[in-house]
N, C-alpha and C positions, 0 to 999 in steps of 0.2 A: 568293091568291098570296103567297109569301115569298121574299124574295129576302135572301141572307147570304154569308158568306162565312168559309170555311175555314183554316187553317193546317195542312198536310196530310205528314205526313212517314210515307211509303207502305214497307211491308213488302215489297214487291216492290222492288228497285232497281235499275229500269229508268232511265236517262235518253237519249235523250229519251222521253217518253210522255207519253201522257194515258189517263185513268182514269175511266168515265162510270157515275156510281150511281144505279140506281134507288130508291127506297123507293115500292112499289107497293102501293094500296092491298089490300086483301082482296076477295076476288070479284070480281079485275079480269079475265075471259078476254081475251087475245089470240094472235091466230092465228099470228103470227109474231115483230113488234116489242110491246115495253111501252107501255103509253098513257100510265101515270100516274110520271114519274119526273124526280130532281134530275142536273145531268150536271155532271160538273167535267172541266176539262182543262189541261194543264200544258206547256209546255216538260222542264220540270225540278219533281221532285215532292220535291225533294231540299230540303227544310225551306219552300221558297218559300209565301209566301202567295196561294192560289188561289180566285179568284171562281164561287160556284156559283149558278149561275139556278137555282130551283126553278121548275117549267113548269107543275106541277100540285097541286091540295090535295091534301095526305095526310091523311086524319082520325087516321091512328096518330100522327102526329109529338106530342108533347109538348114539346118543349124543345130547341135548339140553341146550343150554347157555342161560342164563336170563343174559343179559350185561347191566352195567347200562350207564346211560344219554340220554336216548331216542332210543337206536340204536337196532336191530334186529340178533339176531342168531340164524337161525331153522335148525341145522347141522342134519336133518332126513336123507337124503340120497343125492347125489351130487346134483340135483335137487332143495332140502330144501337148500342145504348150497348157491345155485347159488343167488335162491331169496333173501336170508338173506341179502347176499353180497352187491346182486344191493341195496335193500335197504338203507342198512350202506352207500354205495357210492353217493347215490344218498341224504343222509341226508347230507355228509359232504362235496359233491363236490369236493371227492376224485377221482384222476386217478386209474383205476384196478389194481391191481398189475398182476406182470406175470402168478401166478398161477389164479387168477381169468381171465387174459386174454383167457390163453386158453382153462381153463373151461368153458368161454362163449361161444366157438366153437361149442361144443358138445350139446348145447341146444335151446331148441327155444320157445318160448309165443304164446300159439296160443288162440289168441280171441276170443269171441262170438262176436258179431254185434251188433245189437238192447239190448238198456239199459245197454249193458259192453264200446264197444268204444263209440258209437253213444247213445245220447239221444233221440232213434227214436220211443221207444216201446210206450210212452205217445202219441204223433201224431198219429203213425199208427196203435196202438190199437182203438183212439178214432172214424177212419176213420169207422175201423173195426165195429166199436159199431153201428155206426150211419146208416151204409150199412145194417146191420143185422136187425137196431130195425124195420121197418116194416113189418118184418118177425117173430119176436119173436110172441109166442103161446099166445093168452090172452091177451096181454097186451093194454091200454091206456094210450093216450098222457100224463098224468098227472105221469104212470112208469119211462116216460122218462125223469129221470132227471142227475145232474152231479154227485151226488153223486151214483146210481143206475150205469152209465156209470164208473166212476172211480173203483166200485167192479169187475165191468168183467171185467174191461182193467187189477187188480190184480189177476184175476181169472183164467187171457187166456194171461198172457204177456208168451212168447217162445211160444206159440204153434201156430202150422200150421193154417192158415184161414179154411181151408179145415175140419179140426176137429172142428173147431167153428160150421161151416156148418152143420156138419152132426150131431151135437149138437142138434141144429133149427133144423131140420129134423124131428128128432126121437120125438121131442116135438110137433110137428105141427099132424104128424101122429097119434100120444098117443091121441090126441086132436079131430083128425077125421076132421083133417083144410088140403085143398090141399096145397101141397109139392110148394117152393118158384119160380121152374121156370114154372111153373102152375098159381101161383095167378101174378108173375112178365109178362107173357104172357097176359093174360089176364087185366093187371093194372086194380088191383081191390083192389091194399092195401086201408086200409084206411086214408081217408085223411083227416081224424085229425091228424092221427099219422105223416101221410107227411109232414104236415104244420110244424110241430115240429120239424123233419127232416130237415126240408127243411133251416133252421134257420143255426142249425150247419155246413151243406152241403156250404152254404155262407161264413163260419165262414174259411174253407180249401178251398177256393178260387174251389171249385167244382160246376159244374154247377146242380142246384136245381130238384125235380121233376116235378115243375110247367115248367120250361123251358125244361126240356127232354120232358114232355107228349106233350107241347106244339109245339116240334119240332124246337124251338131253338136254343136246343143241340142235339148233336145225343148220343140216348142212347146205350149202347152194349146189346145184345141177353143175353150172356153169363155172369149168374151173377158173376162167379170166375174170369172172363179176369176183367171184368167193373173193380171188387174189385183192382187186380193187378194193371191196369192200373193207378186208381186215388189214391190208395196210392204210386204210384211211382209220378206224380203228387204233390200231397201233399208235400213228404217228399224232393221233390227238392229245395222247398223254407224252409223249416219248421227245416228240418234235424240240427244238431249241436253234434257237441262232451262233452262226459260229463267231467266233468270239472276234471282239472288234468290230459287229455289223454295226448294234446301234449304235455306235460314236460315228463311227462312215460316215451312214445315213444322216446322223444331224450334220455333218460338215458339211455334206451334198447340196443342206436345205439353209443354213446356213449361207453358202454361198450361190444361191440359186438357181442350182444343177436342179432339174425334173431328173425320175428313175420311173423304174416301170420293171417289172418282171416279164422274161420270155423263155419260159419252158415249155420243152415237152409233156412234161407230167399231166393230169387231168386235173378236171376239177370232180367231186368238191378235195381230193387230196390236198392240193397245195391252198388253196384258203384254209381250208382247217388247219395246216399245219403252218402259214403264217398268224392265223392267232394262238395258238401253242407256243409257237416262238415270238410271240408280244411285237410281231410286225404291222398287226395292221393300221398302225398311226403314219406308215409310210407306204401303205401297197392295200388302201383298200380296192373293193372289189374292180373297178376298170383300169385297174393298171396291172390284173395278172391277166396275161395272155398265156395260152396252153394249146399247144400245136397239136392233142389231141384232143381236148375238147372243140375248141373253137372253128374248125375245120371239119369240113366232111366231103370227102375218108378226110382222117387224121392225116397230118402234115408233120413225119417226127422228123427231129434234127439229124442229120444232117442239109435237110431241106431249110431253105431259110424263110420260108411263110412266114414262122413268127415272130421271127428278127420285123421283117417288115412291117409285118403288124403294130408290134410295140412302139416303131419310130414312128407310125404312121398317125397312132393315136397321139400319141407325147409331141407330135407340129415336129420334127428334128429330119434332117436330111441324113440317110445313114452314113454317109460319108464323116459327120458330123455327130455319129455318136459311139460312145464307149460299151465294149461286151465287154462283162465280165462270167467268165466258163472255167469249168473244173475238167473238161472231156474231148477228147478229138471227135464226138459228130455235134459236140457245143462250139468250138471252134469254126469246124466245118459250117455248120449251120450259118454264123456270124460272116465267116470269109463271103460264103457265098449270096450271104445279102447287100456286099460291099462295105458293111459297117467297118468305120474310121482305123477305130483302135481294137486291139482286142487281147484282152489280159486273162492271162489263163492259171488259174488260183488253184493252188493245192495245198491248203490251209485245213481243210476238210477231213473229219476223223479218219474219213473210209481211205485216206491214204497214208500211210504209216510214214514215224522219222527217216526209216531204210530204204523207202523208192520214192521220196519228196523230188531227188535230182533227177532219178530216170523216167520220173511219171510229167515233169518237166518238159525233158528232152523229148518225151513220146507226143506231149501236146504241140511241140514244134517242129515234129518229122515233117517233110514235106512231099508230097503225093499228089501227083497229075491233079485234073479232076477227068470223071469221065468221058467226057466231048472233047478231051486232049489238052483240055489250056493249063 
């Protein structure tokens, strides 16, 4: 076990946040969360010096510098020493030197989407919320509130629609209530709960259920297109970068770190909503990978398809590249493609100042993976 501590002045400048690192060993599968990993966390990352428990051995780690006056050296393995670097360079608006030059050759950043580059996961969870609640088992208009909305968009931020659904599902059924394209067939939700609905539905410039039943709008058949559809919608106008990407991103290019996107999400959502959030000068179209579009069946994280993918395109040995995730099956996903490093960001609206530390600690639980390892 080692226990040290950091002086950590973070390229993202988020405050408040906290910021949870793995350094995982090699041939560590895990099914969802990482086993083997260091976690820090901060109030403020803004030069403070922050305490990091390491929880597990890494056999990669070599060396760890506590540097003082604000600067970073995590020399765990080429990997830890790259980030450390950008860091330091990116506090002093230092040029690389030659060995950092072309140690930046050999590696690459690769992104989650929603709530890591993009601040999208608060919009198109909420989308998510408002689609689902006249479906949800039991419930009355008076459940539907912002605070009850804000728990499941923290409940369900990284995961697939598709798994929300069959969420609803299994609850409706338990319930002995018909299945949602049964009662949506039939438009038989109730419309107290719609009028409720129909509120926030206005609120993402979506056309209401008074106006679809009334033939206004045209409604989709298919309640998973509908969803897709109007959260791409939404998030055309809504989308934005969380704050501190573009300065990142030019440090990255700057010192000649390649990046690349690997999410779950589809397309066209996440290109549309990297041009809404003024990304694509760094993520044009073959460096977003989407482990539902790109895949057939879809490939969602916690599966690491698209980690692989993304390395695979960008020349980088995963062992030799950086995730950066907001989620435990983003985590998961990154562990179990063996990628290097893996920084797990909760800078991201959809996670509030009150569970920055616990949502943290949740990304660095540690859990078997399935086949026991």
């Amino acid at each position: 076990m080692l226990s040290t501590a950091f002086s950590l002045k973070s390229s993202f400048k988020v405050s408040p946040q906290a910021i949870a690192v793995q350094k995982r060993p090699t041939g560590t599968p895990v099914s969802c969360k990482a086993r083997h990993c260091a976690s820090l966390s901060s109030r403020s990352l803004s030069g403070r010096q922050v305490h990091v428990p390491t929880t597990a051995r890494c056999h990669r780690l070599r060396r760890v510098a506590h540097t003082a006056g604000g600067g970073i050296v995590m020399a765990a393995s080429d990997t830890i020493d790259l980030l450390g670097s950008v860091m330091a360079a990116e506090k002093s608006g230092l040029s690389p030197s030659g060995d950092l030059a072309a140690a930046c050759k050999n590696v690459a950043v690769l992104f989650d989407f929603d709530g890591t580059l993009g601040d999208t996961e608060t919009p198109a969870m909420e989308v998510a919320y408002w689609e689902l609640a006249p479906y949800f088992a039991g419930t009355t208009p008076a459940d539907h509130t912002q605070t009850n909305c804000n728990e499941f968009i923290r409940d369900n931020a990284g995961k697939a629609f598709e798994h929300m659904v069959e969420v609803v599902e299994e609850a409706r059924a338990k319930a002995g209530l018909p299945s949602i394209s049964e009662l949506k067939a039939s438009k038989s939700e109730d419309p107290a709960v719609l009028a409720v609905v129909d509120v926030a539905r206005a609120k993402f410039g979506l056309p209401t259920f008074k106006a679809l039943r009334s033939g206004e709008a045209k409604e989709q058949a298919d309640f998973l297109t509908m969803q897709k559809d109007e959260t791409v919608e939404a998030l055309a106008t809504l989308a934005k970068a969380c704050t501190g990407v573009h300065a990142t991103l030019e440090t990255l290019i700057a010192l000649g770190v390649r990046s690349a996107i690997a999410t779950t999400s589809g397309k066209p959502r996440v290109p549309v909503s990297v041009v809404a959030a003024e990304l694509t000068k760094y993520f044009p179209a073959e460096k977003i990978h989407s482990g539902e579009s790109d895949f057939t069946p879809p490939r969602f994280k916690p599966d690491p398809a698209v980690y692989l993918l993304a390395a695979k395109t960008e020349k980088v040995d995963p062992a030799d590249a950086i995730a950066v995730e907001d989620s435990a099956s983003g985590v998961g996903s990154a562990s179990n493609a063996a990628i290097g490093l893996i920084v797990g960001y909760v800078g991201g609206s959809h996670i509030g100042a009150e569970v920055t530390d616990s949502h943290a600690r949740m990304l660095m639980a540690g859990t078997p993976a399935d086949n026991g390892g």
